[in-house]
N, C-alpha and C positions, 0 to 999 in steps of 0.2 A: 430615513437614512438608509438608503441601498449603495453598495459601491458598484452598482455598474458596470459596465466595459468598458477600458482605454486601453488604447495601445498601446504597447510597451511597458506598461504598469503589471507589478503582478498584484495580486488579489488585497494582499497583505498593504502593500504600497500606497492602494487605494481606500483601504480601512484605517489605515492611520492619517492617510490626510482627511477624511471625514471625521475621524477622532479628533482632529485637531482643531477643527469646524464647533463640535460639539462638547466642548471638556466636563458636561453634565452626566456624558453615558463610559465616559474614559475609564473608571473604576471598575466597568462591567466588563466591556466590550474588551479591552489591554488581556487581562488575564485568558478572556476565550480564546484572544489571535492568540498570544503566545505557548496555548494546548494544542491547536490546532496545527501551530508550526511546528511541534514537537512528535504529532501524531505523524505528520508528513514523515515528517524525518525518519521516524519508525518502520512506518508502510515502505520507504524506499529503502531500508534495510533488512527488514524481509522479503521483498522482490527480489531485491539482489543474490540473498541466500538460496532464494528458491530456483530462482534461472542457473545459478552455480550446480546447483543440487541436479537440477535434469538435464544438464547438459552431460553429463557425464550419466545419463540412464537410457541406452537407444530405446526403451519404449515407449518412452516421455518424449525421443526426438521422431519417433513415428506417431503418435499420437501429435503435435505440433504440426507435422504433417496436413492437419485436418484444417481447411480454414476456417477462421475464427478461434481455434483453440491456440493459447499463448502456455506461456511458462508457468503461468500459477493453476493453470486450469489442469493441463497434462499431468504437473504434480500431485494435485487433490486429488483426481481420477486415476492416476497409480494407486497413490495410498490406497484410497479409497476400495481398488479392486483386490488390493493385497489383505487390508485387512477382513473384508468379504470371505475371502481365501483361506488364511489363517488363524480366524478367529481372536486376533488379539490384537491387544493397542498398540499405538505408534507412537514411539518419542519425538519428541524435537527436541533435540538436545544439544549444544555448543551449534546451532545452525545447520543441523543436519539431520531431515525425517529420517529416523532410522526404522 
């Protein structure tokens, strides 16, 4: 049971019509897609926090600069350099490294 590639179909699409195929693994397989769709959901809500967050940092928009380096990369690599710097942690708090 692999959902393969079709066009048009997204992943999820493809896993329930084999689920539908199979209703012996549905018990198992239902509860992982619907983690899965949730983690989605998640990751593309902190992308979005994080590209907000250095868009408004010109060294995060100099560092994007760099190809290959995007919005999550220049964020971690600020922090990253700051708290090197400071010696102290960094919140994430209401959406915003502080």
């Amino acid at each position: 049971m692999l959902p393969g590639s079709a066009r048009g179909r997204s992943f999820a699409e493809r896993v329930e019509a084999l689920v539908a195929e199979r209703p012996d693994v549905a018990p198992i397989v239902c509860p992982m897609l619907a983690a899965w769709s949730k983690l989605r959901e998640q990751i593309a809500a902190f992308d979005k926090t994080v590209r907000e967050d250095v868009k408004g940092r010109p060294d995060c928009r100099l560092l994007m600069s760099v190809p290959g380096i995007g919005p999550v990369s220049a964020g971690l690599y600020y922090v990253s350099a700051l708290k090197v710097v400071s010696r102290k942690w960094w919140k994430f708090e209401g959406g915003v490294i502080s």
